[in-house]
C-alpha positions in Angstrom: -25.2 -15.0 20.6 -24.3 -14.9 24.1 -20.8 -15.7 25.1 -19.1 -15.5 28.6 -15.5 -15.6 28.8 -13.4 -16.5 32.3 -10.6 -14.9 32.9 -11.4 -11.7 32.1 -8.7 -10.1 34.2 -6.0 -11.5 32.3 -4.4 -10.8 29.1 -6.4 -12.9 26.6 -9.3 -12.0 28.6 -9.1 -8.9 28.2 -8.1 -8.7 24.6 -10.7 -11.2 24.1 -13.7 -7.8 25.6 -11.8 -5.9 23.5 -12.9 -8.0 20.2 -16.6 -9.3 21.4 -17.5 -5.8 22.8 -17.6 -4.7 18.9 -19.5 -8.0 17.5 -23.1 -6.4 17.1 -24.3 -10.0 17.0 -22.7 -10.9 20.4 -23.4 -10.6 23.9 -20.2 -10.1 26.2 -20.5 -11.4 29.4 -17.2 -11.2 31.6 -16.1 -13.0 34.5 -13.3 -13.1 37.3 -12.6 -14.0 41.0 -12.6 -10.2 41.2 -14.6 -6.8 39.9 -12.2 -5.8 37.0 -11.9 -1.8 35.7 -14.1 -0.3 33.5 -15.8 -2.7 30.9 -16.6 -1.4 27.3 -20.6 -0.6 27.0 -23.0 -4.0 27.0 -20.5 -6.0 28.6 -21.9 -7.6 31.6 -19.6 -8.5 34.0 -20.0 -11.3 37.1 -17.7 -12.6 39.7 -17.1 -16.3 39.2 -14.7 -18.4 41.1 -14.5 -21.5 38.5 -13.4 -23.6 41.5 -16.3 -23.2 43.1 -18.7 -25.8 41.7 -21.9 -24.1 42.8 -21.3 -21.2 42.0 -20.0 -22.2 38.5 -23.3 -23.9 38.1 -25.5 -20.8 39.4 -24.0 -18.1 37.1 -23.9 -20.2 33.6 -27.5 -20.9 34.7 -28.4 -17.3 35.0 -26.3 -15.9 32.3 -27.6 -18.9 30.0 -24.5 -18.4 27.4 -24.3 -19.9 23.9 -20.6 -20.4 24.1 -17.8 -20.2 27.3 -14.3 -19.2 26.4 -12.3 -20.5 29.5 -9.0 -18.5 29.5 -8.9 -18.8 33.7 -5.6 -20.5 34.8 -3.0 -21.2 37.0 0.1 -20.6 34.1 3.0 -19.6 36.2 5.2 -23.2 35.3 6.9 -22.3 38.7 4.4 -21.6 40.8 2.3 -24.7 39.5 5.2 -27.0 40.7 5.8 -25.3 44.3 1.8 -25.1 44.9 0.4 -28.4 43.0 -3.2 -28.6 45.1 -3.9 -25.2 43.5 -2.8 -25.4 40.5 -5.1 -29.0 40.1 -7.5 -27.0 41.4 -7.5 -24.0 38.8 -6.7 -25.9 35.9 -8.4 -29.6 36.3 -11.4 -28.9 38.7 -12.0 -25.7 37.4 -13.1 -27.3 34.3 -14.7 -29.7 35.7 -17.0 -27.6 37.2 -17.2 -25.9 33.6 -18.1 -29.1 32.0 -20.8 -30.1 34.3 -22.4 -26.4 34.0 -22.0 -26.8 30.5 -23.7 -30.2 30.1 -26.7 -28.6 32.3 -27.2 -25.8 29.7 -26.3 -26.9 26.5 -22.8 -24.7 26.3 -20.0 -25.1 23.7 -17.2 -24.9 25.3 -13.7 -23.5 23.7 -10.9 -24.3 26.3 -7.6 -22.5 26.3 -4.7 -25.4 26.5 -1.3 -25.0 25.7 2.1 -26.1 24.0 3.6 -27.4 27.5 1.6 -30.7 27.3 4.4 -31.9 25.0 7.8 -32.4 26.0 9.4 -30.1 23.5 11.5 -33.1 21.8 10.1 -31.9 18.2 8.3 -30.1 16.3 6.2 -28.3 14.9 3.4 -30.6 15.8 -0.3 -31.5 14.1 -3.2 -31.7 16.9 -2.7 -35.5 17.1 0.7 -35.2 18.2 0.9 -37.8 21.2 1.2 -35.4 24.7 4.4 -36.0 27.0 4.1 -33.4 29.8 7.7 -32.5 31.5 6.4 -30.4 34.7 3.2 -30.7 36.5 1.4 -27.3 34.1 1.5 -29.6 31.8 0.4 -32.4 33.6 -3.0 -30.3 34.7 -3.8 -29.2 31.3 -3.3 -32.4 29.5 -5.3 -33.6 32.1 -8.0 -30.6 31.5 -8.1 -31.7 27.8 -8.9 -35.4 28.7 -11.9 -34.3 30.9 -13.0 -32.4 28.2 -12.7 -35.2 25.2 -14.4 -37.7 27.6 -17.3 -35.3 28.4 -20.2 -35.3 26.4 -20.6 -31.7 25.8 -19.8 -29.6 22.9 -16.5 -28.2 23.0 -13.4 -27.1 21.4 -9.4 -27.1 22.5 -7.3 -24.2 21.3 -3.4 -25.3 22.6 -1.4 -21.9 21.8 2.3 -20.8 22.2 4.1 -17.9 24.4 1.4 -15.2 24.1 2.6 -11.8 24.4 1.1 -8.5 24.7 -0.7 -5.7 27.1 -3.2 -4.6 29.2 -3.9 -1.4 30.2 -2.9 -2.2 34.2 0.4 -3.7 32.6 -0.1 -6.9 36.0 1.3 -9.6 34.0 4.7 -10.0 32.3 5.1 -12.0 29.7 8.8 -12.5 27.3 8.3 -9.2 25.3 8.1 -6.9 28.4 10.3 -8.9 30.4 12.7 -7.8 27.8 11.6 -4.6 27.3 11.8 -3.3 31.4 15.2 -5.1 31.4 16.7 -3.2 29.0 15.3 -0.1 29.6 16.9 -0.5 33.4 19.8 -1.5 31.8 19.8 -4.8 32.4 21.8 -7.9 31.2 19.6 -10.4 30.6 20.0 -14.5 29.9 18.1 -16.3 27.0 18.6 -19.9 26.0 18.8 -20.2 22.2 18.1 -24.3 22.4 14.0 -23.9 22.4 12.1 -23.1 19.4 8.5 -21.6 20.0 6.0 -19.8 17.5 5.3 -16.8 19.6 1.3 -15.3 19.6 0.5 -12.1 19.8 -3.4 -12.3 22.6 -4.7 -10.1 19.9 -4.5 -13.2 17.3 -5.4 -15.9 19.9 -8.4 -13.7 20.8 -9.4 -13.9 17.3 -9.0 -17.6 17.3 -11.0 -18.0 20.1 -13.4 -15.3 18.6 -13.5 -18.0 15.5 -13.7 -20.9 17.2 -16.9 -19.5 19.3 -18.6 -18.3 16.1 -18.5 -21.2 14.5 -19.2 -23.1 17.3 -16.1 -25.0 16.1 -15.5 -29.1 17.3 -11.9 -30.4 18.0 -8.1 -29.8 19.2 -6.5 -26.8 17.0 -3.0 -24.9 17.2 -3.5 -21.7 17.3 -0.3 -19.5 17.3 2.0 -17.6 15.5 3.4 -17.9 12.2 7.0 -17.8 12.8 9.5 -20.3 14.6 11.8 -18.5 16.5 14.1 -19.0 19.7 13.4 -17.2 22.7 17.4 -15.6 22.5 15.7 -14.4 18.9 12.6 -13.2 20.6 14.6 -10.9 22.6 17.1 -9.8 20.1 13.8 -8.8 18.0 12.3 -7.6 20.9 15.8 -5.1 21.4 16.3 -4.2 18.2 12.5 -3.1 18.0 12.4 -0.7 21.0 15.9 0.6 20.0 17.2 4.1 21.3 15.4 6.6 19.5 12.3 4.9 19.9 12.9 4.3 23.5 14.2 8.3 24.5 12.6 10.1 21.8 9.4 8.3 20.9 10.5 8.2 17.3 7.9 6.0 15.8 8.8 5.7 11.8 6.5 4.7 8.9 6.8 1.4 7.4 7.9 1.7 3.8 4.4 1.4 2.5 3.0 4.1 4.9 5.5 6.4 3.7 4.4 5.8 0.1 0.8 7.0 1.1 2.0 10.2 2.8 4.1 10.7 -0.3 1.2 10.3 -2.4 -0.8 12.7 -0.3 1.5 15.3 -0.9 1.9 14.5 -4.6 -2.1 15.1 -4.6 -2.1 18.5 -2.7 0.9 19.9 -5.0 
C-alpha cells in the first residue's frame, strides 16, 4: 500500500517515516514545502506546497497513493491569531486542495485535527462532542473537519492532545522541552494548574495514524494519551524526570523490572 504523508518536516511527520519506513507492506512517500535530511531507505520524498492547488493535484496524481496522512499545519495558537490569511490558508485551503486531489484519485484521507476545536469547558469528551472554538486555530480546523465530512471522499479525523516528543534537528518545542531547556538554564518558569489535557507522546499518535491508514479507517476518533494531567503536572513530571543526576551525570537507572532481568542474568552465569 502506498501512503504519502505531508508534513514530513515536522514532529508527527517525522515519527510517522520512522514507523512506515519499517512496514514491508507499505510504500512511504514524504512530503514538505522543503527537501528534508536524510530519509530512511524506500522512502520517496517530494516537495508539496498543500496550498498550492495544482501542484496538490499534480503530485497525488503522480504518486497515485492509497492513503494521505495530512499532518501539514499552521499550529502556533499565537501566530494563527496575528497572521489569520495564512493560517486559513494552511489549515482550511490546504485541505481543500487535499480533498479535491483526493476525490480525483480515489485517496482515503486521515486528517490530523485537534482538541482546540472545543472550548475546554469539560471533559473528557466522546467524538460527538458539539465543537465550540475559543481562538481562530480552532476556528480553521473545525472548519477543516467540516470540509472534510461534507466531501464525498473517504476519510478519517484523528483530533489529538499536546503532542510531545523529538526530532533529530530538535526545530520545534513543544511543553516537555520547553521545560526541560528552562530548567537546565535555570530558569523559573510559569504553568497554570486550571487546564486539564491528556498529553500524546508523536510516537503513539504516529501509530494511530499508522492504524487508521491500515485499516483504511472511517470517522472522527480521539486519539491521545491515557492520562489526564495539568500542564503545572506536566512540568513537575517533566522536572522530576530529568532530575540532577540524570541531567550532569547521565545516570540513566533501570526500571524495577529491568533490574530483575540483570539480576537474573547474573544468577544464571554464577
Amino acid at each position: 500500500m502506498r501512503v504519502l504523508i505531508t508534513g514530513a518536516n515536522g514532529l508527527l511527520g517525522y515519527k510517522l517515516i520512522q514507523l512506515l519506513s519499517k512496514q514491508s507492506t507499505i510504500q512511504t512517500i514524504a512530503t514538505a514545502r522543503k527537501k528534508i535530511g536524510q530519509l530512511p531507505a524506500h522512502v520517496t520524498f517530494c516537495e508539496l506546497d498543500i496550498t498550492d492547488a495544482e501542484q496538490t493535484e499534480n503530485v497525488i496524481s503522480l504518486m497515485k497513493p492509497a492513503v494521505i496522512i495530512h499532518t501539514a499545519a499552521m499550529t502556533n495558537v499565537d501566530q494563527c491569531e496575528t497572521d489569520r490569511e495564512g493560517c486559513w490558508k494552511a489549515n482550511v485551503t490546504g485541505v481543500e486542495n487535499l480533498i479535491s486531489a483526493c476525490a480525483l484519485n480515489s485517496c482515503h484521507l486521515v486528517h490530523v485535527s485537534t482538541d482546540f476545536i472545543f472550548d475546554g469547558s469539560h471533559g473528557p469528551l466522546e467524538e460527538n462532542a458539539v465543537p465550540n472554538p475559543v481562538n481562530y486555530y480552532g476556528e480553521s480546523k473545525l472548519a477543516a473537519e467540516k470540509a472534510i465530512i461534507n466531501s464525498t471522499i473517504s476519510w478519517a479525523i484523528l483530533r489529538t492532545v499536546l503532542v510531545f516528543g523529538v526530532t533529530p534537528d530538535m526545530s520545534r518545542s513543544n511543553i516537555v522541552l520547553w521545560v526541560k531547556k528552562s530548567l537546565e538554564e535555570g530558569k523559573t518558569i510559569h504553568v497554570v494548574n486550571d487546564q486539564w489535557r491528556t498529553p500524546t507522546l508523536a510516537e503513539d499518535l504516529a501509530m494511530g495514524c499508522f492504524l487508521a491508514a491500515q485499516k483504511k479507517a472511517t470517522g472522527i476518533y480521539h486519539i491521545s494519551g491515557e492520562e489526564m494531567m495539568t500542564p503545572y503536572n506536566i512540568a513537575i513530571q517533566t522536572a522530576e524526570f530529568f532530575e540532577k543526576a540524570k541531567k550532569e551525570l547521565g545516570y540513566q537507572p533501570h526500571t524495577f523490572k529491568e533490574g530483575l532481568a540483570v539480576l537474573a542474568s547474573q544468577l544464571k552465569s554464577r
